[in-house]
LUMLO-918332 format. One record per residue (C-alpha): x, y, z; residue number from 1. Coordinates in steps of 0.25 Angstrom, whole numbers, padded with zeros to 4 digits. Last residue first. Example, Ala and Ser with C-alpha at 12.3 -4.5 7.8 and 13.67 -1.06 7.14 Angstrom:
BEGIN
<margu X="0055" Y="-0004" Z="0029" pos="2"/>
<margu X="0049" Y="-0018" Z="0031" pos="1"/>
***
This chain:
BEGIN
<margu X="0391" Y="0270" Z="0503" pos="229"/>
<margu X="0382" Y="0272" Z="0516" pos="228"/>
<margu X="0388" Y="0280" Z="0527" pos="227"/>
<margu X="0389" Y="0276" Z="0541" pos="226"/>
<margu X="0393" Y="0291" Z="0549" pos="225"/>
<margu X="0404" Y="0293" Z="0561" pos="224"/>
<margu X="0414" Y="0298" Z="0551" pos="223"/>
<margu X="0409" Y="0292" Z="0538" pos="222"/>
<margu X="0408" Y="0278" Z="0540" pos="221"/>
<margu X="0404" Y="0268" Z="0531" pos="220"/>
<margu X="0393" Y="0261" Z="0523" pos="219"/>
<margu X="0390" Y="0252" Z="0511" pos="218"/>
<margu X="0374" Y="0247" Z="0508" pos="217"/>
<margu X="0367" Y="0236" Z="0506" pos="216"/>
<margu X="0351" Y="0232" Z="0508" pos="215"/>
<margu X="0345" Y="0219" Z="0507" pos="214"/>
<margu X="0333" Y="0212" Z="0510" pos="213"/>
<margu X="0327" Y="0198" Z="0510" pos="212"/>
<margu X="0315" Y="0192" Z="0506" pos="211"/>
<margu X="0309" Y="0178" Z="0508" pos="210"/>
<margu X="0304" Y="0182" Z="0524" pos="209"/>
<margu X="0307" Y="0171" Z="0534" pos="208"/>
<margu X="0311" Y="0181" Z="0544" pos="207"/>
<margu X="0312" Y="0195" Z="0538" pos="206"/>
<margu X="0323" Y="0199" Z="0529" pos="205"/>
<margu X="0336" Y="0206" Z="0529" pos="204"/>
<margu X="0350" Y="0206" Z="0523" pos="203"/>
<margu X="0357" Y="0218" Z="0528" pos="202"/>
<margu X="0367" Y="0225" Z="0520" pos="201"/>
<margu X="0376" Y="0234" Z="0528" pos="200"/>
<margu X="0389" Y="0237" Z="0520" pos="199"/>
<margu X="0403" Y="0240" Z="0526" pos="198"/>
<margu X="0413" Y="0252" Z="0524" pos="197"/>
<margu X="0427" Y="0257" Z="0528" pos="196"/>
<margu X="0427" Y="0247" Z="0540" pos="195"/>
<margu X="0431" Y="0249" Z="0553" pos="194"/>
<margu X="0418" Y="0259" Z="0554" pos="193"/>
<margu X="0410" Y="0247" Z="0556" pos="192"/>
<margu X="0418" Y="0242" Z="0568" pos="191"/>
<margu X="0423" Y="0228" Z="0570" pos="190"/>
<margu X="0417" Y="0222" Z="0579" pos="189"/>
<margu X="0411" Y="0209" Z="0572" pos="188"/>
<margu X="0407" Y="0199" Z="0578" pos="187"/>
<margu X="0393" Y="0200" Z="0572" pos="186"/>
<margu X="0391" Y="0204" Z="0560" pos="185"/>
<margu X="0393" Y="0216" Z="0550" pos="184"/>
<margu X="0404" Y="0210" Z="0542" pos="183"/>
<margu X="0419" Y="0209" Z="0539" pos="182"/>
<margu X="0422" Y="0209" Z="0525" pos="181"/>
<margu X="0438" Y="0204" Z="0523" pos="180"/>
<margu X="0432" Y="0191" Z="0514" pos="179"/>
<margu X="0424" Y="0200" Z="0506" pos="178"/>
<margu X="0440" Y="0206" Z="0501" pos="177"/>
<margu X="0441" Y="0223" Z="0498" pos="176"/>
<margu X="0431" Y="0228" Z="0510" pos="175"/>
<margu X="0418" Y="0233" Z="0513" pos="174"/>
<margu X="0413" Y="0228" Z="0528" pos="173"/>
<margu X="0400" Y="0220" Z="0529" pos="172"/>
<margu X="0387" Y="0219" Z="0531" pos="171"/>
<margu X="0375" Y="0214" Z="0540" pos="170"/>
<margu X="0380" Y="0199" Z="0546" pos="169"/>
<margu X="0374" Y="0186" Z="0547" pos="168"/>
<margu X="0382" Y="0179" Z="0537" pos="167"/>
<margu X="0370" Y="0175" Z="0529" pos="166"/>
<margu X="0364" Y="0188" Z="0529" pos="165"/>
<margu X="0347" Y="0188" Z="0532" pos="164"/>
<margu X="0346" Y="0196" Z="0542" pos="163"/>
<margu X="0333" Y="0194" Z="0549" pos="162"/>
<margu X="0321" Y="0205" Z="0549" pos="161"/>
<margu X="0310" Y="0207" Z="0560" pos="160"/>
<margu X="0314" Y="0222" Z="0564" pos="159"/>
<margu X="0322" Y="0218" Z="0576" pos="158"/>
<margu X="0329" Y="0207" Z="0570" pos="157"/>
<margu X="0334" Y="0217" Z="0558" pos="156"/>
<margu X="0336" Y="0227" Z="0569" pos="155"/>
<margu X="0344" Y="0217" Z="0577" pos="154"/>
<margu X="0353" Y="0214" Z="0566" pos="153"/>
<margu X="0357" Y="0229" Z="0563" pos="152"/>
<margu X="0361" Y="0230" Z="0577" pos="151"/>
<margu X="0368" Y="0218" Z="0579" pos="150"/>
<margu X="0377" Y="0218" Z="0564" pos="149"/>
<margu X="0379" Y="0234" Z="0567" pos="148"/>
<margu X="0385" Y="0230" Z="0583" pos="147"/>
<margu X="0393" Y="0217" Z="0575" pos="146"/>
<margu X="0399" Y="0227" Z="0563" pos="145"/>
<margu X="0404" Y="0237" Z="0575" pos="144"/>
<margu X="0398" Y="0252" Z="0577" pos="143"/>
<margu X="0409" Y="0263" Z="0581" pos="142"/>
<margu X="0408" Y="0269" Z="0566" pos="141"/>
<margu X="0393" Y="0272" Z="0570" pos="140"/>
<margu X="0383" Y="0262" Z="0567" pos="139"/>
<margu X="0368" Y="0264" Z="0571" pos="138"/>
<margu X="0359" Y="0274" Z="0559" pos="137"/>
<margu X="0368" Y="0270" Z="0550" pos="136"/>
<margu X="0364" Y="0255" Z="0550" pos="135"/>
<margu X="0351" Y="0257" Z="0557" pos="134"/>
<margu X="0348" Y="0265" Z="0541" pos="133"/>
<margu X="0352" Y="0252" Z="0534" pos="132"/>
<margu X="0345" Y="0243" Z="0543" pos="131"/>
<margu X="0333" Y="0252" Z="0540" pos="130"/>
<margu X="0334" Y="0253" Z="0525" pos="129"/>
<margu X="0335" Y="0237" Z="0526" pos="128"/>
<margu X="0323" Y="0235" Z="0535" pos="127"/>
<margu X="0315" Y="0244" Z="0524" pos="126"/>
<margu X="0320" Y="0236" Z="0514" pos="125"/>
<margu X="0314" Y="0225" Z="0521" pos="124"/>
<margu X="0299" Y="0230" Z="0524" pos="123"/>
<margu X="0297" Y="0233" Z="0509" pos="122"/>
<margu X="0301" Y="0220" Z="0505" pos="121"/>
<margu X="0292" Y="0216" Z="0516" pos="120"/>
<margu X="0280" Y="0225" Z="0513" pos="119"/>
<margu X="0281" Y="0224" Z="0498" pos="118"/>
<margu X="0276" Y="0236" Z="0491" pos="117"/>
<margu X="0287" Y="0243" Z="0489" pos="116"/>
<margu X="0287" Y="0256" Z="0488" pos="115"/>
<margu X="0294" Y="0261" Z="0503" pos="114"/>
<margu X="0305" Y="0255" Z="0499" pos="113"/>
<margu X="0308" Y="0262" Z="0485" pos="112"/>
<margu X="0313" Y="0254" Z="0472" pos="111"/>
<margu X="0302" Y="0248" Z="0470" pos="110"/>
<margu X="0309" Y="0239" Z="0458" pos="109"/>
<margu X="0299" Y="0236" Z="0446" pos="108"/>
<margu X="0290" Y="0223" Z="0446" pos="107"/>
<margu X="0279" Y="0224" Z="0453" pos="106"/>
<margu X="0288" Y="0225" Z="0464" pos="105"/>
<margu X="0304" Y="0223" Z="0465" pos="104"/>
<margu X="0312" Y="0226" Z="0477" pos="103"/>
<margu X="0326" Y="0229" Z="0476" pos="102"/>
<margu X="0335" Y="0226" Z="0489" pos="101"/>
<margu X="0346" Y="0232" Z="0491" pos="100"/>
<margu X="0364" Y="0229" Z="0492" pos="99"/>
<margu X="0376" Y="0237" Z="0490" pos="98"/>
<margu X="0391" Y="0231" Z="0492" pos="97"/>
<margu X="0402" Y="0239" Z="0484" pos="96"/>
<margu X="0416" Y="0236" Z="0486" pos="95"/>
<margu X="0430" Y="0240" Z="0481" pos="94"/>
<margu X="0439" Y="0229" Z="0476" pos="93"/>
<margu X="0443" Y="0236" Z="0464" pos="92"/>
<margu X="0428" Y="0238" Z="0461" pos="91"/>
<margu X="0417" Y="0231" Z="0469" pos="90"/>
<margu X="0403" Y="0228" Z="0466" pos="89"/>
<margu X="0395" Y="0220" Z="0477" pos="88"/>
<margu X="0380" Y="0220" Z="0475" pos="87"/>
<margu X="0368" Y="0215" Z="0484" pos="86"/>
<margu X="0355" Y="0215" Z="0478" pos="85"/>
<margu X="0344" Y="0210" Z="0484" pos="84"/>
<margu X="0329" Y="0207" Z="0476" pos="83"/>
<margu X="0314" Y="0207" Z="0479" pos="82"/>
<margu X="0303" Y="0205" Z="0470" pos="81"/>
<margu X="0291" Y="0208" Z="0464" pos="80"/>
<margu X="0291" Y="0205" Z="0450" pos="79"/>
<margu X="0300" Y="0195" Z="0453" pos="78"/>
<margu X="0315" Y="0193" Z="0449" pos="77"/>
<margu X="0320" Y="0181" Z="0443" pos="76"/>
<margu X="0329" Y="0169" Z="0449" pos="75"/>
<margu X="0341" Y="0168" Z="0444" pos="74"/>
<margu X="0347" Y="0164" Z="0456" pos="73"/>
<margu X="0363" Y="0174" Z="0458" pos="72"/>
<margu X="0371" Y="0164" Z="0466" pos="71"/>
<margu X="0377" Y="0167" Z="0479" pos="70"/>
<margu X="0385" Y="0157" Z="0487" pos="69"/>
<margu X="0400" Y="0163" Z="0488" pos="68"/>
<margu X="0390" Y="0177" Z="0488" pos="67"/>
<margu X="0386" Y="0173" Z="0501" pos="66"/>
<margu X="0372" Y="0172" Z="0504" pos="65"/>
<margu X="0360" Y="0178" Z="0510" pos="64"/>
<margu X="0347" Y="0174" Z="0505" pos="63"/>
<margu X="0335" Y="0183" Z="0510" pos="62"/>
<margu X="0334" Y="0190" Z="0493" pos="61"/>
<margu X="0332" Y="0175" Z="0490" pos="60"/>
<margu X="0316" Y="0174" Z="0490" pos="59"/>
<margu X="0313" Y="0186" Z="0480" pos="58"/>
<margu X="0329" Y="0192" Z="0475" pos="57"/>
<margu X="0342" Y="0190" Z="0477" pos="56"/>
<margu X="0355" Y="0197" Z="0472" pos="55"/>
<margu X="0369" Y="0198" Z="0475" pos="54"/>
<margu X="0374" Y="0207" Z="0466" pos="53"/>
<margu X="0391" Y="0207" Z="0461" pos="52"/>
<margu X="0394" Y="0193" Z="0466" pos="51"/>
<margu X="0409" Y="0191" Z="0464" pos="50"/>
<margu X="0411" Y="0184" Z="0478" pos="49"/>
<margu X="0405" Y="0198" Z="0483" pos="48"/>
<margu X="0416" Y="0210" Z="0477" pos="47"/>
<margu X="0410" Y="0210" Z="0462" pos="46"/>
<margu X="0419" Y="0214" Z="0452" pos="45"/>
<margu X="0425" Y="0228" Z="0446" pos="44"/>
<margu X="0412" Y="0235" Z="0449" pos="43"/>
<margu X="0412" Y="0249" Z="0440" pos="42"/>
<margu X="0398" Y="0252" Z="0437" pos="41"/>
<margu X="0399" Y="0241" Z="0424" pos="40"/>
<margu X="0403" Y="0232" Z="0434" pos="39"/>
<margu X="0391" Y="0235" Z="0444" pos="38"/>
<margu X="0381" Y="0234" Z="0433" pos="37"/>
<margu X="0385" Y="0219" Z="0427" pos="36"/>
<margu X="0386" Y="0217" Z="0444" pos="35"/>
<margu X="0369" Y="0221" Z="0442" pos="34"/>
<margu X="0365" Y="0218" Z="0431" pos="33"/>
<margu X="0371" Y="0203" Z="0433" pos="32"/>
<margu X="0365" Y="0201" Z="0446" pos="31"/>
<margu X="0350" Y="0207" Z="0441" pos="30"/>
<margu X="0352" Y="0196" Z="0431" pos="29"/>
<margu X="0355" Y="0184" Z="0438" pos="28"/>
<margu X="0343" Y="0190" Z="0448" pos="27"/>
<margu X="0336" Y="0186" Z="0435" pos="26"/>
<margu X="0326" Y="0198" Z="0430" pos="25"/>
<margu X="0311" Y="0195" Z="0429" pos="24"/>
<margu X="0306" Y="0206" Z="0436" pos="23"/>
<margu X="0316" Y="0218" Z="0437" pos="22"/>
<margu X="0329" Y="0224" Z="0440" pos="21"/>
<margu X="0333" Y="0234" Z="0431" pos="20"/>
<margu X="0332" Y="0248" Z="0438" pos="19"/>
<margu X="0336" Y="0242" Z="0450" pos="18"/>
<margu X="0348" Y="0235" Z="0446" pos="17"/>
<margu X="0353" Y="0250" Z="0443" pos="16"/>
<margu X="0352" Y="0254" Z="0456" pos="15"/>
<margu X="0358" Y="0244" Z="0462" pos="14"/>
<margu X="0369" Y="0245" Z="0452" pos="13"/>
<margu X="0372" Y="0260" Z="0455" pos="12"/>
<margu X="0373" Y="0256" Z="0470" pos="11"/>
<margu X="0381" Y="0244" Z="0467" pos="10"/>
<margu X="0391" Y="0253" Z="0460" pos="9"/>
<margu X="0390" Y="0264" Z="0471" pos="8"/>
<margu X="0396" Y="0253" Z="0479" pos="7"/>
<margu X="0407" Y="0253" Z="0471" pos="6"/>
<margu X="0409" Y="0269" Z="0469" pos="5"/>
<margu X="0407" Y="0271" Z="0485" pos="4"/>
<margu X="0418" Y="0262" Z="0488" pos="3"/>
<margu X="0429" Y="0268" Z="0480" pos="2"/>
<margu X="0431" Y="0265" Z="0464" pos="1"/>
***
């Protein structure tokens, strides 16, 4: 498998999750569906301390953790609710990072933005489709980590959100070994187009809000053009 087939497995499995979430599920469960898929797609392991779906929902989707830490609550899902999903197949040592944010209301998944009916969950997928449109819209291979970490920061300040990562940072590089990522923060001059391919997932909420949002994606350069993976 390339690239593009392991991070089209957490594509497949996001979408699949989304068809069987629902009220009364355990976030035990929606784990289990959701690495339980990945394998059966081809996922060899689970790259991230062996954690194939991070997932929060309610009152926990603002926690940032590492996955050294992180432990699946049993907690059940609402009839309206918020949950994040972030998933890390891999297969032969090849990557797939892909992360949303699924909204539940009156008890099914509205799986389009402009149809939900909460005006802050609303408001924060909106942010994220944003970010993720700056993103493209501002690096060119010349572009370092620290200048995207400082521009995409100060549009999140700037539009009365905080990042909520507990490192600080905005992404990383793709690699073979976590401990060889190098990251989208400051210090960092590398330049993005040094890397073969990197995620932008950021981790927002406004202050002293009980939700948080994600959003995940691959990129890289084709010629002098970011492309999503």
């Amino acid at each position: 498998m390339d690239y593009r087939n392991v991070q089209n497995i957490a594509k497949e499995t996001m979408s699949y999750i989304k068809t069987v979430i629902a009220p009364e599920m355990k976030l035990t469960d929606v784990r289990k569906l959701c690495e339980d898929k990945m394998i059966a797609l081809g996922a060899d392991s689970f790259w991230y301390w062996d954690i194939g779906a991070f997932v929060f929902s309610g009152d926990e989707t603002p926690v940032s953790v590492s996955g050294r830490e992180y432990i699946t609550s049993d907690r059940l899902i609402g009839f309206n609710d918020i949950i994040t999903i972030d998933l890390s197949p891999q297969n032969n040592n090849i990557w797939g990072d892909y992360a949303r944010t699924i909204i539940i209301e009156n008890g099914f998944v509205t799986d389009q933005i402009s149809d939900i009916k909460n005006d802050e969950w609303r408001s924060g997928l909106l942010m994220e489709e944003r970010l993720h449109k700056e993103l493209i819209d501002f690096v060119t291979p010349q572009t370092s980590f620290e200048e995207l970490y400082y521009h995409i920061n100060d549009l999140i300040v700037r539009d009365g959100y905080v990042n909520l990562d507990f490192m600080g940072n905005l992404g990383h590089s793709i690699v073979k070994d976590k401990n060889e990522r190098v990251y989208i923060e400051k210090g960092n001059k590398m330049r993005l187009s040094e890397v073969d391919y990197f995620t932008f997932e950021p981790h927002i909420s406004i202050p002293n809000s009980k939700y948080g949002y994600k959003k995940e994606n691959i990129y890289y350069f084709s010629g002098n053009k970011l492309i999503e993976l």
